[in-house]
N, C-alpha and C positions, 0 to 999 in steps of 0.2 A: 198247265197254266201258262199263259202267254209273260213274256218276259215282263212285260208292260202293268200286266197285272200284280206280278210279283211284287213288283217293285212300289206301286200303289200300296200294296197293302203293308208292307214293310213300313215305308211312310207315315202312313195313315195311323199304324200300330205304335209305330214310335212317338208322333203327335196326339194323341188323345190316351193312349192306355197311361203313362205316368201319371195324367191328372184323375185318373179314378182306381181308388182300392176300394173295392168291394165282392163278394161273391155274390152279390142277390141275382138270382133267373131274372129279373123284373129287368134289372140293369142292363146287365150282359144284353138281353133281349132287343132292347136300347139303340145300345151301342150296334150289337150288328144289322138295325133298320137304318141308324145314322150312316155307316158303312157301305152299308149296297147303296143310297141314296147318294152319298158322294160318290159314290164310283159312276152309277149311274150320270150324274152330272158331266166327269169328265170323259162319258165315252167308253167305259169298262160293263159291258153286259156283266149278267152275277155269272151267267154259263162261263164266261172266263174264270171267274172264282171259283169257281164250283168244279171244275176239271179235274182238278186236284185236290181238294180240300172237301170231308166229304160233310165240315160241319162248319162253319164258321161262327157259330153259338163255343161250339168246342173249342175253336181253336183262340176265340180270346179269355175264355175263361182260364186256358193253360196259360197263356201268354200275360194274364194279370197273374197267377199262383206264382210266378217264375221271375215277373216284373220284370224282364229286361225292356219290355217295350215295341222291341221289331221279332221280329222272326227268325234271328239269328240272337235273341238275348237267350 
């Protein structure tokens, strides 16, 4: 995953995952069309998320069970 991506999604994960606790598929689902759509906006194809991360369904569901927010919580 490009640095640039990384760091988008760290951000991204930090600004929007505190404001929602939920487990529902429907959400989550949600959240990562919001996700590629903003990334998309600023220029981050998903193949750059996607490099590395082989779910990103998966990876905010752990990242709301855990609530730190980024990617390092």
């Amino acid at each position: 995953m490009s640095a640039r991506a990384l760091k988008f999604l760290d951000r991204w994960m930090a600004e929007h995952l505190p404001n929602v606790n939920t487990e529902d598929p429907g959400v989550i689902a949600d959240l990562v069309v919001e996700l590629l759509a903003t990334a998309g906006r600023q220029g981050i194809a998903p193949k750059e998320i996607y490099e590395e991360i082989d779910s990103v369904f998966r990876l905010l569901s752990e990242a709301m069970q855990h609530r730190g927010g980024g990617l390092a919580g």
